[in-house]
BALOBA-1460 file (C-alpha; in Angstrom, 3 decimals):
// residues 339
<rec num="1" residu="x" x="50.822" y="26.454" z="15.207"/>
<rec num="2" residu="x" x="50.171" y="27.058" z="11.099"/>
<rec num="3" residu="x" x="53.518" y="25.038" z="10.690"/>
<rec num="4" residu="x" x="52.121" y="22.221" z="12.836"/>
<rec num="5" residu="x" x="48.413" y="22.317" z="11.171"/>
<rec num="6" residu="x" x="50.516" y="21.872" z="7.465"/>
<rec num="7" residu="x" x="52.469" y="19.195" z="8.696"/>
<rec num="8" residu="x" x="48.958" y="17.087" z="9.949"/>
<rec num="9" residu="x" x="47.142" y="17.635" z="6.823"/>
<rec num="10" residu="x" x="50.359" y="16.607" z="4.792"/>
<rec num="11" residu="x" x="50.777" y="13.573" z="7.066"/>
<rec num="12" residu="x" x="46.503" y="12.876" z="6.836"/>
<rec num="13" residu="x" x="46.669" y="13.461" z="2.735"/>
<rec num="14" residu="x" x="49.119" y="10.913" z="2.818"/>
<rec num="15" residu="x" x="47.550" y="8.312" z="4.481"/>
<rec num="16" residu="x" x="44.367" y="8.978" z="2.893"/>
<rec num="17" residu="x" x="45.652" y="8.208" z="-0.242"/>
<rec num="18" residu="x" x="47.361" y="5.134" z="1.007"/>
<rec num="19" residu="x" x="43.645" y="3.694" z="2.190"/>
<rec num="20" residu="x" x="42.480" y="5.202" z="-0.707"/>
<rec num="21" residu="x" x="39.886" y="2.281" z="-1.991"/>
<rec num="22" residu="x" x="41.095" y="1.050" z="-5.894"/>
<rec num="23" residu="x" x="38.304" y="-1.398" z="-7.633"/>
<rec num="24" residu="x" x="39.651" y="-4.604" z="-9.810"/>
<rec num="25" residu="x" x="37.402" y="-6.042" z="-12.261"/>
<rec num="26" residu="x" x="39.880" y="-8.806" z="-14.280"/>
<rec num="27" residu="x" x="40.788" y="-12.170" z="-14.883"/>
<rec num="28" residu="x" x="41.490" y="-14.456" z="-11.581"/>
<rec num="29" residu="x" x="43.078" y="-17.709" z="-12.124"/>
<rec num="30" residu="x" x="42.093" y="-21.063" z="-10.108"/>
<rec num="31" residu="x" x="45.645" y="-22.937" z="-8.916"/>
<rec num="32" residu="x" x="44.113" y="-25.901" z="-6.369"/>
<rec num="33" residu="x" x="41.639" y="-27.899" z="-7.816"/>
<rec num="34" residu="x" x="40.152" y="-26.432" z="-11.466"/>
<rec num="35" residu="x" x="43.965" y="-25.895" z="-12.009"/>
<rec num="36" residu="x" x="44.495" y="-24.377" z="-15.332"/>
<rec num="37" residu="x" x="40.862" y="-22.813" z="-14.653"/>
<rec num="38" residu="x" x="40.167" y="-18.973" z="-14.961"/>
<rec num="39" residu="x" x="37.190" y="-16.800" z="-14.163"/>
<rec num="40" residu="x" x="36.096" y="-12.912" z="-13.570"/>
<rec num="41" residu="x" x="36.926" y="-11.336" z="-10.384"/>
<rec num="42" residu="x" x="35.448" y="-8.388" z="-9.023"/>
<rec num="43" residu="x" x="36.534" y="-6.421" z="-5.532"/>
<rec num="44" residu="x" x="37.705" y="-3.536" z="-3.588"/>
<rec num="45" residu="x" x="41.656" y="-3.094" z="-2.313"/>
<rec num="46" residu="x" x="44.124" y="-0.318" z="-0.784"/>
<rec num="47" residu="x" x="47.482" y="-0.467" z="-2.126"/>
<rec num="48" residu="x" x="49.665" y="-1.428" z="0.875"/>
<rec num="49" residu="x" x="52.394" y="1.512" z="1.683"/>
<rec num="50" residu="x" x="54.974" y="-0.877" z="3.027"/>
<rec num="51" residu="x" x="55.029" y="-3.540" z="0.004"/>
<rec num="52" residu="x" x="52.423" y="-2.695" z="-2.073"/>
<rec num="53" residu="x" x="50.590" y="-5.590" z="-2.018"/>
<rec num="54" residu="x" x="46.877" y="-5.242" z="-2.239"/>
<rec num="55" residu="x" x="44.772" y="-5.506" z="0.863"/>
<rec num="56" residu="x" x="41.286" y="-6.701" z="-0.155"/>
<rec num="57" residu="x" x="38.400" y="-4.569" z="1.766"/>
<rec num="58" residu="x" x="34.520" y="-4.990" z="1.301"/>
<rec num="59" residu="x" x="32.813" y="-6.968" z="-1.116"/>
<rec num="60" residu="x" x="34.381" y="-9.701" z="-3.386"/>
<rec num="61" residu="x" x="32.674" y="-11.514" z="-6.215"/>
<rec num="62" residu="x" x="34.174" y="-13.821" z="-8.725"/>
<rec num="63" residu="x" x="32.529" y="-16.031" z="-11.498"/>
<rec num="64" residu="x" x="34.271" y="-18.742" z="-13.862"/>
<rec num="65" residu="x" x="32.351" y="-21.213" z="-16.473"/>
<rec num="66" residu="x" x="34.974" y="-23.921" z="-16.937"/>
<rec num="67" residu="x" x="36.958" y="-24.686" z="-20.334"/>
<rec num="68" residu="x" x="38.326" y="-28.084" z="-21.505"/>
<rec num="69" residu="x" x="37.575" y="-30.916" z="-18.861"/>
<rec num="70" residu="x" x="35.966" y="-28.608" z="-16.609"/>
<rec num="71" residu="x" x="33.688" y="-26.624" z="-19.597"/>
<rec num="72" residu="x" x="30.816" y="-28.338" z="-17.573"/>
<rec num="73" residu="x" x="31.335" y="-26.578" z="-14.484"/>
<rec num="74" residu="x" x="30.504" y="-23.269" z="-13.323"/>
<rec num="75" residu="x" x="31.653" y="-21.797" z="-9.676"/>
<rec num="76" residu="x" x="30.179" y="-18.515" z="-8.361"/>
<rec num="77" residu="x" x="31.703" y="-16.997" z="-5.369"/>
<rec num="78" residu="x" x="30.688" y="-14.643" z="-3.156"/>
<rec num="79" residu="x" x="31.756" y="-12.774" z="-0.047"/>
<rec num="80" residu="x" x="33.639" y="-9.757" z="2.098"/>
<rec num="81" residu="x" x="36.902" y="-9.236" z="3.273"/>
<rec num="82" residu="x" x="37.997" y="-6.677" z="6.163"/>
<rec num="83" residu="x" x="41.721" y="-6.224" z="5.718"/>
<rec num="84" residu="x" x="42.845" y="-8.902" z="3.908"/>
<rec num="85" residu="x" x="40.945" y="-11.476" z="6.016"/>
<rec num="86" residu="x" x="37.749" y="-13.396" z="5.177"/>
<rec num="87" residu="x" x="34.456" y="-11.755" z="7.056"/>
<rec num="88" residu="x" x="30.692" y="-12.100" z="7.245"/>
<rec num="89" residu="x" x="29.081" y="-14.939" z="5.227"/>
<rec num="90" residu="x" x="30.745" y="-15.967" z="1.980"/>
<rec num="91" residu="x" x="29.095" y="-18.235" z="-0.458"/>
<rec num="92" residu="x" x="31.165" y="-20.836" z="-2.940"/>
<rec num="93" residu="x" x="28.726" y="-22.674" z="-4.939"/>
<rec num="94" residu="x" x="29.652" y="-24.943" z="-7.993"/>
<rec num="95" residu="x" x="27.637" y="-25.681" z="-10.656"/>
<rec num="96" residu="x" x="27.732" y="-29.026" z="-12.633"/>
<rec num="97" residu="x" x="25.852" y="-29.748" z="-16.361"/>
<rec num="98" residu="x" x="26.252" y="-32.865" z="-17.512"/>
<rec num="99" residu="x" x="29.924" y="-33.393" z="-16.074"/>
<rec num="100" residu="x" x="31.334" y="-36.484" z="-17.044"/>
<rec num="101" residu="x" x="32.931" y="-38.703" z="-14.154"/>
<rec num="102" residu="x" x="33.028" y="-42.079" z="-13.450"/>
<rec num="103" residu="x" x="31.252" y="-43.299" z="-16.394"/>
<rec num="104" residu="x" x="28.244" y="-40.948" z="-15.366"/>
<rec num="105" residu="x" x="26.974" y="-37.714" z="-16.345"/>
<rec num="106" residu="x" x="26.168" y="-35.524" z="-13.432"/>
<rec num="107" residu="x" x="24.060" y="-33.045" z="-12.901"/>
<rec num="108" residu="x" x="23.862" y="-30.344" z="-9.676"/>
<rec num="109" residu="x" x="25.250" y="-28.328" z="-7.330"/>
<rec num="110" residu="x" x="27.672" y="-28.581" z="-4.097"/>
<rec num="111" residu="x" x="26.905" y="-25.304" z="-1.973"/>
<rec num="112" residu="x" x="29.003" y="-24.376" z="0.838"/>
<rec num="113" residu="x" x="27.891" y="-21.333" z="3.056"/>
<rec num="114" residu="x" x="30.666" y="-19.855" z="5.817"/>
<rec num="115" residu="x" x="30.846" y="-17.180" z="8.184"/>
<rec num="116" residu="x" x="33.948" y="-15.772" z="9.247"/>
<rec num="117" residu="x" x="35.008" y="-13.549" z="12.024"/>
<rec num="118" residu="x" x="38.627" y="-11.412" z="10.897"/>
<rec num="119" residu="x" x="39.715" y="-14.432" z="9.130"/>
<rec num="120" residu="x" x="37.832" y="-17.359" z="11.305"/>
<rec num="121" residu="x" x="35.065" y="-19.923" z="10.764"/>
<rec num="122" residu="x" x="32.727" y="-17.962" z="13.512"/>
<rec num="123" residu="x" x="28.506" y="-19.016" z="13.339"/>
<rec num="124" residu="x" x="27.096" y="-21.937" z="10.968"/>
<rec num="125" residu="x" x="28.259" y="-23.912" z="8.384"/>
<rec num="126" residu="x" x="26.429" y="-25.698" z="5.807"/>
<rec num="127" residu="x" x="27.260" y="-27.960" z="2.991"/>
<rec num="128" residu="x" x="24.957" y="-29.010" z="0.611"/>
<rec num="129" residu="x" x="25.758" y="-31.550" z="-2.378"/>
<rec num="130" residu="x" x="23.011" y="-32.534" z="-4.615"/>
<rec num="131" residu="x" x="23.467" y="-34.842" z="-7.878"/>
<rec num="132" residu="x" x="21.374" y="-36.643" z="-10.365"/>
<rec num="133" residu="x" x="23.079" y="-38.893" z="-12.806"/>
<rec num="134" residu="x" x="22.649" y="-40.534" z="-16.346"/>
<rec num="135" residu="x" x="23.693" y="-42.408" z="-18.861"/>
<rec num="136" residu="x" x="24.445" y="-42.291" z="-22.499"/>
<rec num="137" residu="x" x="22.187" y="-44.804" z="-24.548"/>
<rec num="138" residu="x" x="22.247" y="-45.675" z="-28.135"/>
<rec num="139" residu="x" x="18.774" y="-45.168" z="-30.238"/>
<rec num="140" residu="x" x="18.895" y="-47.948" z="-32.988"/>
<rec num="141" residu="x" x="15.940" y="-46.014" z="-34.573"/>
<rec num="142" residu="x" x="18.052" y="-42.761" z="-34.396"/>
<rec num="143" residu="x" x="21.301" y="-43.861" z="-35.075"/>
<rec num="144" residu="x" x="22.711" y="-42.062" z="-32.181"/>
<rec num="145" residu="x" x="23.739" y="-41.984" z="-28.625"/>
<rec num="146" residu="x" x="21.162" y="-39.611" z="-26.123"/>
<rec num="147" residu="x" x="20.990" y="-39.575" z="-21.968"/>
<rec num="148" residu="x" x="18.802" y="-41.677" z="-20.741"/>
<rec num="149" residu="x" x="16.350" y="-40.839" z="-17.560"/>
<rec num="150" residu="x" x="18.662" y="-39.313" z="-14.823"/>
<rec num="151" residu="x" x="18.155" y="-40.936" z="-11.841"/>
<rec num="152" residu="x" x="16.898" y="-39.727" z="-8.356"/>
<rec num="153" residu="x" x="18.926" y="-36.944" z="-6.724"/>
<rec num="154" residu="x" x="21.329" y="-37.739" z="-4.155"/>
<rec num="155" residu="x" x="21.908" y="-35.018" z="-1.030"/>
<rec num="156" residu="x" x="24.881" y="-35.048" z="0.809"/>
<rec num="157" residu="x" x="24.459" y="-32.294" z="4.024"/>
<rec num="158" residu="x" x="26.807" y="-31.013" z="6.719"/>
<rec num="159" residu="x" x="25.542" y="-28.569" z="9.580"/>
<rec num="160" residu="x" x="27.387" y="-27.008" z="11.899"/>
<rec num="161" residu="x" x="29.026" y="-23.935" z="14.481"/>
<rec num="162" residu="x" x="31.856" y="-22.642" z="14.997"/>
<rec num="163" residu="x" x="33.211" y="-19.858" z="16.921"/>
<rec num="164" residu="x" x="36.518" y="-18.664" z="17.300"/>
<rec num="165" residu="x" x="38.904" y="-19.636" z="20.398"/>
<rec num="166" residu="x" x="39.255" y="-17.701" z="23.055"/>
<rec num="167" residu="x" x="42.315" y="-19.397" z="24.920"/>
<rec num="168" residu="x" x="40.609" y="-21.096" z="26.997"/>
<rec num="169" residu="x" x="41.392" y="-24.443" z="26.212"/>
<rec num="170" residu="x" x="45.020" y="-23.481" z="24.462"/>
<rec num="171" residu="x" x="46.478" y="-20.782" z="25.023"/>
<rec num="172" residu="x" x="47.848" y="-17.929" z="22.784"/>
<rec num="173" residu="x" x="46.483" y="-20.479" z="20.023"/>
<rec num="174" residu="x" x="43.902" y="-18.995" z="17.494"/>
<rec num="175" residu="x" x="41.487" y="-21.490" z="15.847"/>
<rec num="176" residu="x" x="38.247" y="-23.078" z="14.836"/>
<rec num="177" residu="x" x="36.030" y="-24.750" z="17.715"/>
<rec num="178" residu="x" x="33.066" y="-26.744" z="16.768"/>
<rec num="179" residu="x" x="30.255" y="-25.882" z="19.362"/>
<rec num="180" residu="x" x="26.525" y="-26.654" z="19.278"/>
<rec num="181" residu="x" x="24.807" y="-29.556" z="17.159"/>
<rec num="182" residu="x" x="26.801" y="-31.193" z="14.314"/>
<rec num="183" residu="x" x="24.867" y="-33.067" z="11.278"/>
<rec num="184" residu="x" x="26.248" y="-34.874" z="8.203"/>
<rec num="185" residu="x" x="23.698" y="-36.832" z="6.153"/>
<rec num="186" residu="x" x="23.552" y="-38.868" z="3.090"/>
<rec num="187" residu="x" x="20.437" y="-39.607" z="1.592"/>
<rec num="188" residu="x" x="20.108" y="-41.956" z="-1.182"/>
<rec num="189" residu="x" x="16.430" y="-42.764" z="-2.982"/>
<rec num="190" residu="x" x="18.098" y="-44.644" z="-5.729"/>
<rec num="191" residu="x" x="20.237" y="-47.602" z="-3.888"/>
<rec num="192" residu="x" x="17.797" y="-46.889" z="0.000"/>
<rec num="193" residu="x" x="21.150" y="-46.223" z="1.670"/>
<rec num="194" residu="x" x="21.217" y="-43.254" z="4.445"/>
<rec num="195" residu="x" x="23.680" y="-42.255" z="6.712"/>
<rec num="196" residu="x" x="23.471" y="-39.949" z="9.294"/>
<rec num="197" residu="x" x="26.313" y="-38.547" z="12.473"/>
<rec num="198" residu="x" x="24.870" y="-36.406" z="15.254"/>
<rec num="199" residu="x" x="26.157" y="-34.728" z="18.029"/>
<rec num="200" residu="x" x="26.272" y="-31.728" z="20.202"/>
<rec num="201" residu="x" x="29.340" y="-29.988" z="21.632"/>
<rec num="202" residu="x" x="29.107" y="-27.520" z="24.567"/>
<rec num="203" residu="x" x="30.437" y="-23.308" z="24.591"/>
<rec num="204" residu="x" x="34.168" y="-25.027" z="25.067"/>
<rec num="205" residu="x" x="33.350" y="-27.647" z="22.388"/>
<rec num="206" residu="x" x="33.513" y="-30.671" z="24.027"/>
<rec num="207" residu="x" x="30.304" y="-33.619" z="23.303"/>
<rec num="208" residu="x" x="27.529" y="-33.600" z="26.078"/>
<rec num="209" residu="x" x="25.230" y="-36.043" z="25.833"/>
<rec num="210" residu="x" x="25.216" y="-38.799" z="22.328"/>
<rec num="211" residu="x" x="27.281" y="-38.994" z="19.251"/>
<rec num="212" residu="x" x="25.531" y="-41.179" z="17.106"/>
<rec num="213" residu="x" x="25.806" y="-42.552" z="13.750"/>
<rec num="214" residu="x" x="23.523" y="-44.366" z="11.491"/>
<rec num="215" residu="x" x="24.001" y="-46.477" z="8.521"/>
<rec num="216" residu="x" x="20.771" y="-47.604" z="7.969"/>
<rec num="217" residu="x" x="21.437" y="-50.731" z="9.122"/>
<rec num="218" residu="x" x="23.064" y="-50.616" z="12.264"/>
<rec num="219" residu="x" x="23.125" y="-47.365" z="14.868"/>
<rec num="220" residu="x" x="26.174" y="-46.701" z="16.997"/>
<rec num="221" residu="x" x="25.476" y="-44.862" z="20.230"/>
<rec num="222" residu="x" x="28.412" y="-42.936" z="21.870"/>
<rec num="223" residu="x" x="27.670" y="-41.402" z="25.559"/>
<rec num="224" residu="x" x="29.362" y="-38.368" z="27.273"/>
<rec num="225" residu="x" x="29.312" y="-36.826" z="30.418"/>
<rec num="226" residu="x" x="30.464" y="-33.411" z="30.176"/>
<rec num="227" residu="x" x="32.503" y="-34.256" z="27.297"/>
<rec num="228" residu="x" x="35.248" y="-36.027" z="29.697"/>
<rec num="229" residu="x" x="34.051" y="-39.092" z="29.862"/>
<rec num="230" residu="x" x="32.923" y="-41.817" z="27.554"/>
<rec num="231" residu="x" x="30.271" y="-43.898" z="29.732"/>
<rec num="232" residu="x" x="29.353" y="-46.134" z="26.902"/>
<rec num="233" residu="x" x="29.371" y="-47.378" z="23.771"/>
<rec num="234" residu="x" x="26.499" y="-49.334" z="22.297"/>
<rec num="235" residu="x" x="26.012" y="-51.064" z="18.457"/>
<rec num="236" residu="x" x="22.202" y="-51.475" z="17.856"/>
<rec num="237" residu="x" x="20.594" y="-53.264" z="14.611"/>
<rec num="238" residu="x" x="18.381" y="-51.535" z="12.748"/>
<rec num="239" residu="x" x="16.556" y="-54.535" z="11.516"/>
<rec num="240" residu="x" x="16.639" y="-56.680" z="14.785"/>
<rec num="241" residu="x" x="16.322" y="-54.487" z="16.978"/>
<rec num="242" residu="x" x="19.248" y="-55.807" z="19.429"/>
<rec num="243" residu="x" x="21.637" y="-53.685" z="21.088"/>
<rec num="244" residu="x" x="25.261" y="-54.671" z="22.162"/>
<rec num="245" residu="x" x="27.554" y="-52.390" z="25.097"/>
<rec num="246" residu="x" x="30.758" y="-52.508" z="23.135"/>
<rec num="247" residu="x" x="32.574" y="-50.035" z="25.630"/>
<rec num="248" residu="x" x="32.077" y="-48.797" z="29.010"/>
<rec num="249" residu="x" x="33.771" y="-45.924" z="31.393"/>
<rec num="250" residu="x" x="36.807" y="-46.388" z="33.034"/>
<rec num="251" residu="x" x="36.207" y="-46.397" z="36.471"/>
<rec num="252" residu="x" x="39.756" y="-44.890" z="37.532"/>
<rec num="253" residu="x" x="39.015" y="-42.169" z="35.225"/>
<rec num="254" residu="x" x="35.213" y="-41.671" z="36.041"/>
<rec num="255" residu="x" x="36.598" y="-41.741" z="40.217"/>
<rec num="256" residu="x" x="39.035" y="-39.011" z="39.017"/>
<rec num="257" residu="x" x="36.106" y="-37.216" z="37.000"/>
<rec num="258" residu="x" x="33.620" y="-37.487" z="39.932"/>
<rec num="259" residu="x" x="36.709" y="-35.545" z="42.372"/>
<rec num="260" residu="x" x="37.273" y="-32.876" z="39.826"/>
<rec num="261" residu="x" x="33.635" y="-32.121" z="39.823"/>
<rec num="262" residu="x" x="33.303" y="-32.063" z="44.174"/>
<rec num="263" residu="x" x="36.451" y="-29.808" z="43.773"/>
<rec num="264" residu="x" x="34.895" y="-27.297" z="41.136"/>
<rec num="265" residu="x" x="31.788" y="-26.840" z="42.602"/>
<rec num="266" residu="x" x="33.171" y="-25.720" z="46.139"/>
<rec num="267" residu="x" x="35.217" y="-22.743" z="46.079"/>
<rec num="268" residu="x" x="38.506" y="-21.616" z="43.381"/>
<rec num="269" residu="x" x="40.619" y="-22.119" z="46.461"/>
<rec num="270" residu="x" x="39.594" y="-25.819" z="46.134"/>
<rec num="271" residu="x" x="40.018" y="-25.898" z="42.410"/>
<rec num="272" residu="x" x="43.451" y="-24.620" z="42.812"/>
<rec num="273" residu="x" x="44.267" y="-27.612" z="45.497"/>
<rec num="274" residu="x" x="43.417" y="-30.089" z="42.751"/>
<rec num="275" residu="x" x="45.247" y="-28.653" z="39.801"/>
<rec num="276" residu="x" x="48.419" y="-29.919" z="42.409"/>
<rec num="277" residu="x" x="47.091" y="-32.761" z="42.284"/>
<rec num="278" residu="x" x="45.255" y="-34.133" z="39.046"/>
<rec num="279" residu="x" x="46.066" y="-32.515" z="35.068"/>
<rec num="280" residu="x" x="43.357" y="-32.008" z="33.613"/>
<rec num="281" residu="x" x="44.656" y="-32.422" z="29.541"/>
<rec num="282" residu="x" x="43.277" y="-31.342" z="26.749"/>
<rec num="283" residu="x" x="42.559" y="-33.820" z="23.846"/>
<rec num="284" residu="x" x="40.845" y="-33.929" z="20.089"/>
<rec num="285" residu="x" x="38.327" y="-37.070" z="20.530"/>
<rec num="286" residu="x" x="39.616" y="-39.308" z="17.333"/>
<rec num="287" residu="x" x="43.103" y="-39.064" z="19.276"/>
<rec num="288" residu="x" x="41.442" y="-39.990" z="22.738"/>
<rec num="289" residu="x" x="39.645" y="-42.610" z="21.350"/>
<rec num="290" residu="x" x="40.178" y="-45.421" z="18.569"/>
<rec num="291" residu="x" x="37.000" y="-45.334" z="16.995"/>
<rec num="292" residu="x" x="36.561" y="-45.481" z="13.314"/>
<rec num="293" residu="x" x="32.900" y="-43.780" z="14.194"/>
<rec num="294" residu="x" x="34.874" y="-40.410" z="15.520"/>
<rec num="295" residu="x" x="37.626" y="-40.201" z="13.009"/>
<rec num="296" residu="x" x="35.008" y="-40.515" z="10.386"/>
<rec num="297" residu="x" x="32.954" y="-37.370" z="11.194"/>
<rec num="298" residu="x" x="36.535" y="-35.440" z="12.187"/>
<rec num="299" residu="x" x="37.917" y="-36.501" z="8.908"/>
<rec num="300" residu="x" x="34.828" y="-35.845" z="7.126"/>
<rec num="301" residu="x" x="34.839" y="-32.353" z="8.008"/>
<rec num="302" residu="x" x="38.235" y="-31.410" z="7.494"/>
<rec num="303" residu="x" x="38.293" y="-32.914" z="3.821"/>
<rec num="304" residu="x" x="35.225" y="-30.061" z="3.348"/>
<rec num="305" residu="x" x="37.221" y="-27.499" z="5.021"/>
<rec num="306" residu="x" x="40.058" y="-28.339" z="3.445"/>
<rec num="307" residu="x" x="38.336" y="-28.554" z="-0.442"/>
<rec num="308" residu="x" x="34.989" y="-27.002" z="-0.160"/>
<rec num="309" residu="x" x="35.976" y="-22.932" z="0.186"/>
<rec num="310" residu="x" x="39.048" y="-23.286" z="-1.960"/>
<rec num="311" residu="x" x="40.612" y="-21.443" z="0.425"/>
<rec num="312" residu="x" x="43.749" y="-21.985" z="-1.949"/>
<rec num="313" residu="x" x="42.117" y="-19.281" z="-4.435"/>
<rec num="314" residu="x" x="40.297" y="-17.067" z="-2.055"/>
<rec num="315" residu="x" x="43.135" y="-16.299" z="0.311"/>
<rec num="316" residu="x" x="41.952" y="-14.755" z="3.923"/>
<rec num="317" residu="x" x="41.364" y="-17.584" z="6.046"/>
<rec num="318" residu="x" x="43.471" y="-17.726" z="9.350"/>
<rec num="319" residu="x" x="43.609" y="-21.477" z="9.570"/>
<rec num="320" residu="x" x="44.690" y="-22.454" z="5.969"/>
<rec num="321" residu="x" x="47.814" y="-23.645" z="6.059"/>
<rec num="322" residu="x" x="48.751" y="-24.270" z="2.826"/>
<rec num="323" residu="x" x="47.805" y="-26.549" z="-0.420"/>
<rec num="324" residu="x" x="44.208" y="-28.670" z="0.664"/>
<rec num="325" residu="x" x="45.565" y="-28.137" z="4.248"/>
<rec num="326" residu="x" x="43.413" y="-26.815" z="6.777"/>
<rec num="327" residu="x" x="44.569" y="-26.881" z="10.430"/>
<rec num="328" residu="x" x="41.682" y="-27.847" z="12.639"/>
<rec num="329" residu="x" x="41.408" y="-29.542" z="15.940"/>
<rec num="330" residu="x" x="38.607" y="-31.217" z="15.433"/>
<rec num="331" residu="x" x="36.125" y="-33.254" z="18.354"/>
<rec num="332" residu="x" x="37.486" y="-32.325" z="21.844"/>
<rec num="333" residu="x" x="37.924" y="-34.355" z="24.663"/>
<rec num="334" residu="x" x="38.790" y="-33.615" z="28.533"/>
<rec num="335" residu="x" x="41.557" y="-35.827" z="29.956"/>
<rec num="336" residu="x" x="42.145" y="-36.463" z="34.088"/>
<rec num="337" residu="x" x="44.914" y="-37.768" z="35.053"/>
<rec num="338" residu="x" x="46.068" y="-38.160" z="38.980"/>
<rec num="339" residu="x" x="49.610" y="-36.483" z="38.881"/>
């Protein structure tokens, strides 16, 4: 029994002091996009037994003011991991001061907010991007170039949800679904340009109800049933006032949809008699469709995904597949087919 009683406190000891919690405090180079770049890392790790890599745990905060042609930036980012993976809200937020680009001299912030769920976008998502810009002017009194007036900001804003898949739609997949209301806006005081994209996704994420997108000058109006089929889509200026169908349903498709609904709602036995019968498939919208409206809000997305966290840098997120590379399925769409 003593023998026994070592042996577990030797083997506990052991693996104690393998998840023994180390902190770093160092440098922490930038490879994607401020390549060349290095800032001030701070967070907890466990030496792993096997390989003895280090397995971030808990809070990680990291800090870098830019040298060279980035010495007018600043990034601040802030977060948690839970064994190596990316969890609870983390914060990237970069900071520009009189950054030269374009010509211009900007001035603001871009601020992305993300939380995670063991390595998975899982809640809300925000992006916020706001910029003033000026000029350099010569003073003939002076002698000298100064700025000139900035002018007024311009916000750029994406909202949305995500929660994590739960094979429902694909199975023994793991990824990102986009559920609830979507928002991306542009608003711009200086030229009186706006854009806006709305939409709402159900629990599965697939749209209910409009997808609509605004230029300021003329609205398109996308219209779902249940997020499997398209009943309409309608162009409507801004300034006249007239409104154009572009795009109606499918009537095969809708007769199909209509079936598949009379089936569901009677018993699983009937459900079960129409799966021999119809496929119901599976489909991200910009593939079902050839819109320019839907690619631009699924492409829009995944270029902030794909840039925004820097997931490059800050390792821990499931769905980053490599260099400015995020793997994400984007708008969903049901597809009925008669078999």
């Amino acid at each position: 029994m003593k023998i026994f009683q070592t042996l577990a406190l030797i083997v506990l000891s052991i693996n104690t002091y393998a998840q023994t919690l180390k902190t770093y405090t160092g440098n922490y180079p930038i490879t994607s996009i401020f390549i060349g770049q290095n800032g001030t890392a701070t967070y907890k790790y466990y030496d792993d037994p096997e390989n003895y890599s280090r397995i971030k745990s808990g809070l990680f905060t990291f800090n870098m003011k830019g040298t060279g042609d980035y010495s007018a930036v600043q990034m601040i980012v802030t977060g948690n991991y839970k064994n190596n993976l990316k969890n609870g809200t983390w914060v990237v937020k970069l900071i520009y001061t009189d950054f030269y680009s374009d010509r211009n001299y900007l001035n603001g912030s871009d601020v992305t907010t993300a939380n995670y769920k063991d390595g998975i976008l899982n809640g809300t998502f925000t992006y916020v991007s706001t910029f003033t810009k000026r000029n350099k002017v010569y003073n003939s009194k002076k002698r000298a170039f100064e700025f000139g007036l900035p002018t007024l900001p311009k916000t750029e804003k994406l909202v949305a949800k995500f929660r994590k898949d739960d094979d429902k739609i694909e199975p023994n997949k793991t990824g990102n679904v986009l559920v609830g209301n979507f928002t991306y806006n542009i608003s711009d005081p200086n030229t009186s340009n706006s854009f806006s994209l709305t939409a709402k996704l159900d629990t599965l994420g697939f749209f209910i109800g409009k997808y609509t997108i605004n230029d300021n000058q003329t609205e398109r109006i996308l219209e779902f049933t249940d997020g499997s089929i398209l009943n309409r889509t309608i162009n409507r200026n801004l300034q006249s006032g007239e409104s154009k169908i572009i795009k109606q349903a499918d009537d095969y498709e809708a007769g199909i949809y209509n079936k598949f609904l009379l089936f569901s709602k009677t018993s699983p036995d009937s459900l079960k008699a129409l799966n021999e019968s119809y496929s119901l498939k599976y489909r991200t919208l910009s593939a079902a469709f050839n819109d320019n409206s839907l690619d631009f809000g699924y492409f829009k997305i995944k270029k902030i995904l794909e840039e925004s966290l820097f997931c490059e840098d800050f390792k821990g997120d499931i769905n980053y597949s490599g260099y400015r590379k995020y793997d994400f399925d984007g708008f969903r769409y049901r597809q009925i087919n008669q078999k």
